[in-house]
N, C-alpha and C positions, 0 to 999 in steps of 0.2 A: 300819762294816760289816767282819767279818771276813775276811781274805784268801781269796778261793775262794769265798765264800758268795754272789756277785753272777755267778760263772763264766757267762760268757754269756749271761746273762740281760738283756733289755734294760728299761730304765725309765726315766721321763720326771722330769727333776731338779723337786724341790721349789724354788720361788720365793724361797723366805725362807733357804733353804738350798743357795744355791749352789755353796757351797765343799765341800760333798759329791761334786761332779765327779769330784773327785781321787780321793776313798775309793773309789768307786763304778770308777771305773776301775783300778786298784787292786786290788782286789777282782775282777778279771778280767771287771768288768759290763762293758755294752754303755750308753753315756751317750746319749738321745735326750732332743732338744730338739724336743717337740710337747706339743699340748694332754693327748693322751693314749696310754699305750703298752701294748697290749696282747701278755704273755709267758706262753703258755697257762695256767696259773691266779692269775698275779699282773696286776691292773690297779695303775696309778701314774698319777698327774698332779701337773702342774707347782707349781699354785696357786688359790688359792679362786676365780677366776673360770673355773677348768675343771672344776668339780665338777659342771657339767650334762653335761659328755661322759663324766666319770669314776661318775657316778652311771647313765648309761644301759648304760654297758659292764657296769659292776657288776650291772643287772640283765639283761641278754644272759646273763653266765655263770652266776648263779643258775638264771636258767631253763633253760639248756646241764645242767648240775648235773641239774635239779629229773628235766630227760628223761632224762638219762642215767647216774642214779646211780653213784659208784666212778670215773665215767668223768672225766681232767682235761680242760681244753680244749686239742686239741692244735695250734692255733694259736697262729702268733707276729705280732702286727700293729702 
């Protein structure tokens, strides 16, 4: 990740890719450790067995999106 491009943004570490921590912080991210983390138009998750949280957030903001075109989500969760 390049330095600043993660600037307080938070996201949930990849499983197979831990040692991303560092980059990701680094990068002036915010590192959380849950199943899944939602940073108003980026969802992330940890690892294949959270792809049913990261699949349902996924369609929460689509439909967020579908209603309110142009519009990002401006929540952080």
């Amino acid at each position: 990740m390049a330095p600043g491009l993660g600037k307080a943004r938070q996201r949930a570490p990849a499983h197979e890719l831990l040692t991303l921590q560092d980059d990701i912080t680094c990068a002036a991210g915010i590192w959380e450790d849950r199943e899944v983390v939602i940073d108003r138009n980026w969802v992330t998750s940890r690892k294949p067995d959270d792809i049913p949280a990261f699949d349902r957030e996924m369609r929460t903001l689509f439909a967020q999106a579908r209603a309110t075109p142009g519009k990002a989500r401006a929540e952080t969760r």
